[in-house]
N, C-alpha and C positions, 0 to 999 in steps of 0.2 A: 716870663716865668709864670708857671699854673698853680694854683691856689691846689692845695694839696687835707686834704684830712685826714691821711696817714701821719701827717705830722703830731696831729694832737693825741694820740694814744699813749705814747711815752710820758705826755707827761698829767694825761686827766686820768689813766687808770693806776699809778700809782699814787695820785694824790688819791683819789677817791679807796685804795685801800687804807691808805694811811688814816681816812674821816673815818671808816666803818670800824678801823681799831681802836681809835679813840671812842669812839660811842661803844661798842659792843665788848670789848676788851677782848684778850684773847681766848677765845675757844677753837674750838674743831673744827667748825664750821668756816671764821674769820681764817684761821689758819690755811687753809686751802682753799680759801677766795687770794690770799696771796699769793698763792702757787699760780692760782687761776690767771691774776692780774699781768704777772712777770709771762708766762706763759701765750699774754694775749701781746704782752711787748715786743715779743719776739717775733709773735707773726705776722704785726705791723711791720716789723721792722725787714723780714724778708720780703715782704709784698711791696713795701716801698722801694728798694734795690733795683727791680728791672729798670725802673722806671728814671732813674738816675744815672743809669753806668754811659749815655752815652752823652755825658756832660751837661746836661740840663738839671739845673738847681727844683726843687721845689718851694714855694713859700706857703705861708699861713700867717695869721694875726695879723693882717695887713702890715705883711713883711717881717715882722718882729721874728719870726723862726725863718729859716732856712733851710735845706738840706740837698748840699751835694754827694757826690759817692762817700766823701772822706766820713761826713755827718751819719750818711744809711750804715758803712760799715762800723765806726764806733756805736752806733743804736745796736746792733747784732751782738759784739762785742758786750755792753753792757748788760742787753737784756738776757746773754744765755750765761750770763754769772751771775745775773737777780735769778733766771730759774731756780740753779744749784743752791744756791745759799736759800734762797723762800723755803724750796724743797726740805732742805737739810736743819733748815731751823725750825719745820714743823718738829722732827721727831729729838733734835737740841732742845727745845722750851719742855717739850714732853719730862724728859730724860732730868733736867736740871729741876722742873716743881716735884717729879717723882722724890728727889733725893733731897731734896727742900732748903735748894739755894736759891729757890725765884721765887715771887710772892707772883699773884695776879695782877698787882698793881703794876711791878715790873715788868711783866709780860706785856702787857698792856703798851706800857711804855717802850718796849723795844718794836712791837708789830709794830706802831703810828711811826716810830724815828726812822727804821727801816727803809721802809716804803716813801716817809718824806725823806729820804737818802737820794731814792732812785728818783722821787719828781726831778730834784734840785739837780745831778746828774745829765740827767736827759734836758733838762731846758741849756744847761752847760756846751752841752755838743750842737744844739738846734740853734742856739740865737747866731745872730746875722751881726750881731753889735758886740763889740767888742767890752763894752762896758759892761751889758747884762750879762755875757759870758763871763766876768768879775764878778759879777753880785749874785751870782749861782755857785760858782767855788767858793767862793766867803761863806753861801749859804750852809757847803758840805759841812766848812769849817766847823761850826755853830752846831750843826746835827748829831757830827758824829763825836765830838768833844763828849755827850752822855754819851751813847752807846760807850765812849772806851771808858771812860767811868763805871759803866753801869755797876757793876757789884759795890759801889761807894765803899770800899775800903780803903785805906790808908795806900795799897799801891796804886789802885787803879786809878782814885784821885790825883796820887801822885803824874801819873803816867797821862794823865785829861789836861793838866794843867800845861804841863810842858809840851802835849802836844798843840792845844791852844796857842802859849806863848810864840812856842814858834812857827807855826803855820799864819799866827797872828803879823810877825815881822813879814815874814814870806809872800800873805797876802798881800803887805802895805807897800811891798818893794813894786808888786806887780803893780798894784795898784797906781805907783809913782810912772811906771812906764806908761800904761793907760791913758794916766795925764798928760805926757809928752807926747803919743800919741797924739790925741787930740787938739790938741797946743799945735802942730805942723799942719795938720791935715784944714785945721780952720783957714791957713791962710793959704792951704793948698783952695779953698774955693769950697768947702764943708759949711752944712749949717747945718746948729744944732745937734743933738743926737746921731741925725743920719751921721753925721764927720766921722763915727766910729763904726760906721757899718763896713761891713768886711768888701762887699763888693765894690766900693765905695775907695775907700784906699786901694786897691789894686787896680783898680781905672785908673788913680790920679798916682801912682807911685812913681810915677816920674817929677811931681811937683813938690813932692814932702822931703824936708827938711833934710840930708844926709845923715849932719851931726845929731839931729836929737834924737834922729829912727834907731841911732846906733847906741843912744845912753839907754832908749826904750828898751832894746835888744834885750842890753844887757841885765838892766833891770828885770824883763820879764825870762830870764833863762833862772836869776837866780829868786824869783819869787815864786813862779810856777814850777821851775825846780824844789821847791821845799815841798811842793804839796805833791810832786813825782817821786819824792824820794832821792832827788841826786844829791851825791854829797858837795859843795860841804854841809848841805841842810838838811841831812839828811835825820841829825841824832831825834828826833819823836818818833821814827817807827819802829827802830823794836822795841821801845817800853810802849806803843800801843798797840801794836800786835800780841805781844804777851798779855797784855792784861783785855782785852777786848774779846765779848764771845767768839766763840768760832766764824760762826758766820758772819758777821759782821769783821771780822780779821779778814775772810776770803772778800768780801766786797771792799773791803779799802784794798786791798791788794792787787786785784784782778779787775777794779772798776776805777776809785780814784785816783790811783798813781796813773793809770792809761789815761783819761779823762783830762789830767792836768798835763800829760806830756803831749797830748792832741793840741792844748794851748798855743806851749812849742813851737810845735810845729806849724800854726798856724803865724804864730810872730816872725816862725825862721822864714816861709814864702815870702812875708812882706816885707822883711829884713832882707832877704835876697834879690828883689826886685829895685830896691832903692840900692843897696849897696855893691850887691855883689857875692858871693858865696862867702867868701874869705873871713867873714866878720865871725856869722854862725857858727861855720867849720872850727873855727878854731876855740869860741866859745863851748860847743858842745865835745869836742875831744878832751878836752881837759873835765868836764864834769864826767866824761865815761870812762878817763882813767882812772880818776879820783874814786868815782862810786866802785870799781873793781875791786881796786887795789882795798877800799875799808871792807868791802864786802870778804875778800881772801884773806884780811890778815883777821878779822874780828870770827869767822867762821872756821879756824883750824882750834881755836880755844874755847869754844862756844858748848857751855853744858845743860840750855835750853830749848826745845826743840819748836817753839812757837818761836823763839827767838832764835833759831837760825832759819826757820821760813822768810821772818823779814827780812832777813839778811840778803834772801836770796832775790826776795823783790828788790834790794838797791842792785844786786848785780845785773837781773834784768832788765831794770832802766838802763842804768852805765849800757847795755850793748846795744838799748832800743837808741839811747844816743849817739853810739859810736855810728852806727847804719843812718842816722839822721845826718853824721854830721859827713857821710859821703856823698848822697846830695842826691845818686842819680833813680832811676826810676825806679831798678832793680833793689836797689836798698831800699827805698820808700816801702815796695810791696814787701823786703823780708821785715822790715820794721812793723806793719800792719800786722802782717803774717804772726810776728812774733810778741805782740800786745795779743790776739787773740788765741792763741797758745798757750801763753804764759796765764793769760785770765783762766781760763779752762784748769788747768794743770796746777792752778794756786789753789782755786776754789778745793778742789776735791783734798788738795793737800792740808790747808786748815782745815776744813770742817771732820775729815779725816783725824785730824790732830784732836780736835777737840774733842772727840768721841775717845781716841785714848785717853785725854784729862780726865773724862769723865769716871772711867773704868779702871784709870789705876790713882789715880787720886795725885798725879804729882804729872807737872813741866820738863822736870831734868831728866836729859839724857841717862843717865846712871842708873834712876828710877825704872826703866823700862826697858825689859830684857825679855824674850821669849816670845815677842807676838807672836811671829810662823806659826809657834805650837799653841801657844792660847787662845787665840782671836786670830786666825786664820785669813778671815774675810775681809778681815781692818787692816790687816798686814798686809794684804793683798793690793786695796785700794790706796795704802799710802804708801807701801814702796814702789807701784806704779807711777804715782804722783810725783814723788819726788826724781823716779830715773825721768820724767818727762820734762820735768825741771831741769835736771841735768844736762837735755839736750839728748838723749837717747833716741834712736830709731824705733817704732814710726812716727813718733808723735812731732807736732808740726813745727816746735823748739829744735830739732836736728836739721829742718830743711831752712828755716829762719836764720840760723845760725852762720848755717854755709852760705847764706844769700848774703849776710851782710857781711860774712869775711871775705866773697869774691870783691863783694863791691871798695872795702877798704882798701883793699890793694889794688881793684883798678885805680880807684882815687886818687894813687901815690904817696898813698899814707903807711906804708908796709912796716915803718917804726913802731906805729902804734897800733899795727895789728899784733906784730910778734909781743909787745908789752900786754896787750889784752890776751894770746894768748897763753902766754905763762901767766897769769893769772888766773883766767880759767881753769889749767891744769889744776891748778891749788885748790880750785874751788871746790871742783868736782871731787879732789880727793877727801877735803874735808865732811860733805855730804855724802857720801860712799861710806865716810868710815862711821860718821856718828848713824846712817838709818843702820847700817849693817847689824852695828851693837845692838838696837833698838829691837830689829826682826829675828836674829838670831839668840842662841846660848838659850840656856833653862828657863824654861816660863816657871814661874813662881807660883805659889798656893792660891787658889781663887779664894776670895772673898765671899761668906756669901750675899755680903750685901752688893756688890758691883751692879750694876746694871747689866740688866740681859738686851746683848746687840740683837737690833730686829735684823728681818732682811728690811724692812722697808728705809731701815736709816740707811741700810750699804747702799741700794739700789741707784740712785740717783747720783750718787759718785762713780755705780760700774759704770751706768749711762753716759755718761760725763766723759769719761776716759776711753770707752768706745768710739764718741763721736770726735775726742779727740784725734786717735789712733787713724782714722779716717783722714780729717782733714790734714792728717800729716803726711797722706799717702794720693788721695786726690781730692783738689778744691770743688770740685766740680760745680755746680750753679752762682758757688761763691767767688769763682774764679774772673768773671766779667769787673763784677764789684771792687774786684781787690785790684784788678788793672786801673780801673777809672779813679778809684782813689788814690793809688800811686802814682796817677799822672798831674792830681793835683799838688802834692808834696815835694817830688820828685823831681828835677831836672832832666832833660831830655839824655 
């Protein structure tokens, strides 16, 4: 395997934006050095892709990092929902000291956490060791705990604590698997550290333990589960998406729950190789009925509209896992397929969201009537957002969708396809009916204090949804990448 320097951009240019906002605090300038930074993660991240798709790992830090296809597409993945949200939070922090609910100091504090978001992320997907890949997610834990505080009010604290508490159990469960892990792999013939390196166990997964890989499993479905959003661990993301800026809502959404279900999936490979399919499958079918079924009964009552976006992230975990827990290659790539969709098609939908908080001063549904005719441009960008959420044609959640219902039913799972799709039904009808309300009927008296929407805040969510619209119609350069990484998850 070849020493690689593509590996290090992900995680030294977001550290190094996160140092320049601590020292410089947030201006104009700093602001669009983050755009700059996210912007250069991405181009690392496509430039490393060729280089990968035909099975060969790269490493860096004398092995400490890693990156096969699975690693280049979640860097892709991540870095084009650091674009959006960096983008969208220049003219957010604008918008928010204009109206004078953010001090400098805050600002300050949110560029540095931010950006340390996306180091800690990206060393997440790169490391080789299954332990450092733990003390990276712990790390999110920790980060993003202020961010969903940040306005220190009474909810928001509320809503940090509890995400804490239990992402805190959640980490310690995985954590506990970690350890068994390693505990098997030692008398598999491991020393030290290496024991938990990824390649490392899958040389020797005929020699590890059955009984403990299978306590592991399970442990790590329902730890790394809580920080994906499946239920039943689900209850800290909508009291932290509601209370969380916008764009920091679209990066937990569209970067950490994906982040933490690449975990997953990387336990479900080594879970399968010692055990057998049987174990996972049946582990991950019950977390993707579960996260449905809360996501469709909690979203037909739902009078919050930041809080029905996260809703909508437990349901698209529930289907990233229902397609995990089919196994074969095709579902691996609609699974890929539909983390990078769903990232895309969130981002623009909170930050989209937040820009209505901003404008009409209230969360609930009830509150907000007449976009079409008020704000046009916003109404535009978010009921795009949300049909692509839905699963709507072109965008790449239609084609994801159908990949991972063929593959359920070839699986011979057809029980649990028909239960997911009356669910879905519901889902979609609940989301139809609350944006409809939202975009339609009489737009109300303007304020004149509301903030005036630039173009420059729309621009970066049309972008967004354009290059969506695309990839849901041809993968084209991305298309190598997303085989090669479905052939690592995937079953033949």
């Amino acid at each position: 395997m070849d020493t690689d320097l593509l590996l290090y951009p992900p995680l030294v240019l977001p550290a190094a934006a996160a140092l320049v906002y601590a020292v410089f605090g947030w201006r104009t300038w700093t602001a669009w050095s983050g755009v700059g930074t996210a912007a250069g993660q991405l181009a690392a991240a496509i430039a490393l892709g060729p280089q990968i798709v035909h099975g060969t790992a790269r490493t860096a830090a004398g092995g400490l990092l890693r990156a096969d296809a699975l690693t280049g597409f979640m860097l892709i993945v991540i870095s084009a929902v650091a674009l959006i949200a960096t983008w969208a939070s220049v003219h957010h922090i604008a918008t928010e000291q204009d109206i004078g609910r953010m001090s400098s100091g805050d600002a300050r504090r949110y560029g540095t956490l931010i950006h340390a978001f996306l180091a800690a992320v990206g060393a997440a997907v790169l490391a080789d060791n299954l332990g450092l890949m733990w003390v990276a997610l712990e790390a999110t834990t920790v980060i993003t705990a202020f961010l969903v505080g940040h306005r220190r009010d009474r909810a928001s604290l509320e809503a940090a604590w509890k995400y804490v508490v239990l992402c805190s159990v959640g980490i310690a469960m995985a954590f506990l698997g970690t350890v068994c892990v390693y505990a098997t792999a030692l008398h598999a013939g491991g020393h030290g550290a290496d024991a938990l390196d990824w390649t490392f166990l899958l040389g020797h997964a005929n020699r590890l333990d059955p009984q403990v890989i299978r306590l592991a499993a399970g442990l790590a479905v329902l730890g790394f589960g809580t920080k994906a959003g499946l239920a039943p661990m689900h209850a800290w993301l909508p009291d932290a998406h509601s209370q969380a800026p916008a764009p920091v809502s679209a990066l937990m959404s569209g970067v950490l729950l994906s982040v933490a279900f690449t975990a997953i999936l990387r336990y479900k490979v080594l879970t399968d190789a010692v055990l057998g399919p049987g174990y996972m499958r049946a582990l991950l079918v019950a977390a993707a009925l579960a996260s449905l079924a809360v996501a469709a009964l909690l979203l037909i009552s739902q009078r919050d509209y930041k809080r029905m976006l996260a809703y909508s992230s437990i349901e698209h975990m529930g289907l990233a896992a229902l397609g995990a827990a089919a196994g074969t290659r095709l579902a691996a790539a609609a699974v890929l397929l539909h983390v990078l969709g769903h990232g895309l098609a969130k981002a623009v939908a909170f930050t989209s969201a937040g820009q209505i908080l901003q404008r009409t001063r209230t969360s609930r549904i009830a509150g907000v009537r007449g976009l079409a005719t008020s704000k046009p441009a916003l109404a535009g960008v978010f009921g795009l957002a949300v049909a692509a959420l839905a699963g709507l044609p072109p965008f790449p959640l239609f084609a994801s969708e159908l990949g991972i219902a063929r593959s359920t039913a070839a699986a011979g799972l057809g029980w649990v396809l028909a239960a997911a799709l009356v669910l879905l039904l519901v889902i979609f009808a609940a989301l139809a009916r609350h944006t409809t309300a939202m975009l339609l009927g009489p737009a109300p008296g303007t304020d004149p204090a509301t903030p005036v929407l630039t173009r420059g805040a729309v621009t970066p969510l049309a972008l967004a949804l354009i290059a969506a619209a695309i990839l849901g119609t041809a993968l084209g350069p991305l298309q190598p990448l997303l085989r090669a990484a479905a052939t690592i998850v995937g079953a033949p």
